[in-house]
N, C-alpha and C positions, 0 to 999 in steps of 0.2 A: 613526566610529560605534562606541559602544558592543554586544559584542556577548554581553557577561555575561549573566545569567539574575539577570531581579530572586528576590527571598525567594520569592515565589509559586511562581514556574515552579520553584525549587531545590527546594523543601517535595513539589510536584507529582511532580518527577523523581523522588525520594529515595521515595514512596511507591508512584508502580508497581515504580520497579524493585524494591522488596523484597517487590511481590505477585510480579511474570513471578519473582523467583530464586526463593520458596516451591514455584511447582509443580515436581513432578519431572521431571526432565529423561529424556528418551523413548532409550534406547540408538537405532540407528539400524536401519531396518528389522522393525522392532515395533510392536505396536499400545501407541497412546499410554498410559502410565500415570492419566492423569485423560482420564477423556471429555470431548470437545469441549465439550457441553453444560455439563459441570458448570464448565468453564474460563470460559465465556460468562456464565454465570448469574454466578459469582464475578464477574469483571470487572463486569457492572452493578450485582448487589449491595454488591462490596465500596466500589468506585470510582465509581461510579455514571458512569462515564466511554462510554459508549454513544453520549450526547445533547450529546458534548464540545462541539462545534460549534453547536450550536443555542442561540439567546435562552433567559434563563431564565423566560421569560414566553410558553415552548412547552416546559418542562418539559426545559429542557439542562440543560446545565453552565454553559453563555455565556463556553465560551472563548475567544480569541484566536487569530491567529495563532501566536506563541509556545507557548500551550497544545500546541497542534497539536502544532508543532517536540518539545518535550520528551518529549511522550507518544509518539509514531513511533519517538523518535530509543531510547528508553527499550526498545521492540518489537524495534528492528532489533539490537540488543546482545545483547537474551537470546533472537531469534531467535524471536521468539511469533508463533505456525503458525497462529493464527486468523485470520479475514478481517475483522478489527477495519478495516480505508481502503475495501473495497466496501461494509460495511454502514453503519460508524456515520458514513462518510465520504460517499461518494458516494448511496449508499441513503439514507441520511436526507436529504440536501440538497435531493435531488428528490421524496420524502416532503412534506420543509416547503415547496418551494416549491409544488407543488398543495394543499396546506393541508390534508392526509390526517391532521389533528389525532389520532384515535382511531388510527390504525394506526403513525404517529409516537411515542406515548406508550408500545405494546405493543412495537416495536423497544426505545425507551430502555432498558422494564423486560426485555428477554430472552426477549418469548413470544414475539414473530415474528423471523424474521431473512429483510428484503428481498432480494435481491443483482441487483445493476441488471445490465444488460446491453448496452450503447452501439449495437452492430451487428448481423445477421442476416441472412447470406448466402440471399437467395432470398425473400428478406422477402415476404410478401404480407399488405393487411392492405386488410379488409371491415368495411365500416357497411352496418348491416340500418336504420334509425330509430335509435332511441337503441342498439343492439347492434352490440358491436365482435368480430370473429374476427381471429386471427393465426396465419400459419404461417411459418415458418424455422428453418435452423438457425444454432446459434449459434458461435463459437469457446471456446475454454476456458472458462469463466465461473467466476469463487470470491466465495460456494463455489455447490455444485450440488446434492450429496445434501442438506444442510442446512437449505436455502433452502423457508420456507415458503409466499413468491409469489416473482415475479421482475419488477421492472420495468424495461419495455423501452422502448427508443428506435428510433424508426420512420421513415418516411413517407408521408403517404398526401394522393392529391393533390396535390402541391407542398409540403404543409404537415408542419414535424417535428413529429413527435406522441410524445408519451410514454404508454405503457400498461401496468397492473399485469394483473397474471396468475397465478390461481393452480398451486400448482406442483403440485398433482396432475393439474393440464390438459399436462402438460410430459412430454416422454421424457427423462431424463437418463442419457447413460455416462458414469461415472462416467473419472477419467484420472488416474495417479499423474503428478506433475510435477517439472522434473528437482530441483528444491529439497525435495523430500520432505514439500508437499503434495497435498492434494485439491483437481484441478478437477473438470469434466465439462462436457461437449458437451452442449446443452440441443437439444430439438427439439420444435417445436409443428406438431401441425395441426388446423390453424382451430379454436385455442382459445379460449373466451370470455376476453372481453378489457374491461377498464375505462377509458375514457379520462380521464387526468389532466391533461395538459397539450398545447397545438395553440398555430402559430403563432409568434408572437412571444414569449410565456410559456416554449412548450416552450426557444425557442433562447435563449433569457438563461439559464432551469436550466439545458442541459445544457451550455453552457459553463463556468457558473461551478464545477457540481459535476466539470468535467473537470479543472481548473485545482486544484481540493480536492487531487483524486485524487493529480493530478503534485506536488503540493507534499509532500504527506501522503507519496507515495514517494522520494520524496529527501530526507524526515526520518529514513525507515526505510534509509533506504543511509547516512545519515551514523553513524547507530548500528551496521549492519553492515562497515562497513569502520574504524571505531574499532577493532571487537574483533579484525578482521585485523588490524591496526598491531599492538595491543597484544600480540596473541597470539604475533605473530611477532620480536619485540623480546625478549619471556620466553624464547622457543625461542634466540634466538641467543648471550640470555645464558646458557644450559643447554647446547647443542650444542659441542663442543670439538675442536677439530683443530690439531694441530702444538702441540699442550701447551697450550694457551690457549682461550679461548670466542671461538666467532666473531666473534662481534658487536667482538673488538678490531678486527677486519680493517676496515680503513681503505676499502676499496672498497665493503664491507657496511653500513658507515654511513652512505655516501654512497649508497647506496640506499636506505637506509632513513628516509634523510633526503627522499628525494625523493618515498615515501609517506607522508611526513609531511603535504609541501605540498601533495599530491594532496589530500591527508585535507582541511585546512584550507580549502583553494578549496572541497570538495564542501560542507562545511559553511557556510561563510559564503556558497554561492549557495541552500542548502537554507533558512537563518533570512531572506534576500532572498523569496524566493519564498513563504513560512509568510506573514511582516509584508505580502504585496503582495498578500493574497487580500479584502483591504478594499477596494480601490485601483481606479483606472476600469478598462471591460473589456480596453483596450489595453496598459496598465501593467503589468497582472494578466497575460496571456497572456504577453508577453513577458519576466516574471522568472520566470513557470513554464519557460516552454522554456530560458530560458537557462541555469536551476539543472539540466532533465534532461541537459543536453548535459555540463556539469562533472559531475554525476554519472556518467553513463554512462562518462566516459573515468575517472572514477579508479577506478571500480568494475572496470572491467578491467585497470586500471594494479596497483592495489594486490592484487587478487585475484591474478593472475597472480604477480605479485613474493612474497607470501606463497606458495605454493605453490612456489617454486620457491628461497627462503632457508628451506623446510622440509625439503628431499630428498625421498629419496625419501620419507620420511616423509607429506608434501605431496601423493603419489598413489595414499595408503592412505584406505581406505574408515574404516577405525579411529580416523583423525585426527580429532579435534571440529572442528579448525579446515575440513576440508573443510563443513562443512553451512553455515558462513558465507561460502565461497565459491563455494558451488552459487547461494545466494540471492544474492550480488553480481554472479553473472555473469546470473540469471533477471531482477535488475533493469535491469542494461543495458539491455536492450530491451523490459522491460515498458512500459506506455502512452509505445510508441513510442520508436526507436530513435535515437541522436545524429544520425542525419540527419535522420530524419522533425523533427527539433524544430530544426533550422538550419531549413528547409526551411518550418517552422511560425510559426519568429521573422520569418524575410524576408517571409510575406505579412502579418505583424502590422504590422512594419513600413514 
């Protein structure tokens, strides 16, 4: 298998990554030098990359999988702190599949920003006639202050239902996370509630948009454990001991060889999983879980090993390279940890 990037996706790469390197990079423990907002509006304005995933006969982009692939992989490199995979990934999916055309369009251009929510500990959820109430709370959600509705995933009756909600009906605490974003704990009670999707509808979206999700996140780990490799390759040509740069050391190479092939498997299971989100629903889950599972391990493979061919250097707060291994080690187990996704493949299969 060919696993090059035609002209497109190159042309595609080559132009976000020269928007994510334009904005300025945030020292660590600082308030951002570009506000969120103006980062948000730039990326649909400039890129108009929002509606990446959607037909362009619902006012996308009418990516690809590969799209997907390049534009994540492109995030996770320069580290872009937006919640570009909840909104324009998972949020719009579920968006377009209830056909919330007018509120789909206001995402693409940057007035609204959705952010879905899959679960709700304590969930409770009430039909008056056509009126819907919902109470729970939620775990992390990104983002949370941001977020101008929130739609949720439910059930009610036996049946999964999908529910938009607006977020002045919502408590949010806000929650620093260990990657040095914004979550917050969302909490509803019995707030009015929209129904979108029931039944058999609901559970085709929210599978397909969970499958987005995972795919979308192990573009963004391929991109972030790239710039580990890379970063710590540079450090070992620079770092010198016994007259010489480490990196001659013969044991040092062979380590670093070995997050090389860590790096390559997470890659070639990430552009598997990107190309399989066309593909039946069977097909589809099972290159999603398999791509998390390679990811998860090299994410801790190659994180760990950078940190540790860094010195102590590696367990300074000052390091850049620490902020890309806060977020490799935050994706381990984001949507779901290398067990839960063996564990996810065996009942697929």
């Amino acid at each position: 298998m060919d696993l090059s990037l035609g002209e497109t996706q190159v042309q595609l790469a080559d132009a976000v990554g020269t928007f994510l390197s334009r904005l300025p990079k945030t020292p660590m423990s600082q308030t951002p030098l570009v506000a969120p907002e103006q980062a948000w509006l730039e990326l649909a304005n400039e890129l108009g990359l929002l509606g990446l995933m959607l037909p362009e006969d619902e006012g996308g982009y009418g990516g690809m999988g590969d799209d997907l692939l390049v534009v994540m992989e492109a995030m996770g490199r320069h580290l872009f702190d937006q919640p570009f995979a909840e909104v324009a990934i998972t949020g719009l999916s579920l968006l377009s599949a209830a056909k919330q055309a007018d509120l789909v369009q206001a995402v693409i251009a940057g007035q609204e920003m959705v952010a879905p929510i899959m679960a709700l500990n304590g969930a409770v959820i009430i039909r008056s006639g056509e009126h819907w109430t919902l109470s729970g709370v939620s775990e992390l959600v990104l983002p949370a202050n941001e977020a101008t509705r929130f739609i949720v995933a439910g059930r009610y009756e036996g049946d999964d239902v999908v529910l938009l909600v607006d977020a002045a009906a919502a408590i949010v605490r806000p929650v620093a996370t260990t990657d040095e974003r914004w979550a917050g704990q969302v909490e509803f009670n019995t707030a009015p509630a929209v129904l979108l999707l029931r039944g058999g509808e609901a559970i085709v979206a929210l599978s397909k948009a969970e499958d987005m999700a995972i795919a979308a996140l192990c573009a963004e780990a391929s991109g972030v454990v790239s710039r580990l490799l890379d970063d710590t390759v540079e450090f070992t040509k620079q770092r010198r001991q016994f007259g010489q740069p480490i990196s001659r050391f013969q044991v040092l190479q062979h380590r670093m060889s070995d997050m090389l092939i860590q790096y390559e498997m997470a890659r070639s299971a990430a552009i598997l999983a990107c190309l399989s989100l066309g593909k039946p629903e069977a097909e589809r889950r099972k290159a999603t879980s398999a791509a998390k599972i390679v990811v998860s391990e090299a994410c801790r493979f190659i994180g760990q090993n950078a940190v540790q061919l860094h010195g102590g250097l590696g367990m300074s707060a000052e390091t850049e390279m620490t902020r890309w291994f806060k977020r490799a080690t935050v994706i381990e187990y984001q949507l779901g940890s290398r067990d839960d996704h063996v564990e996810r493949y065996r009942q697929v299969a």
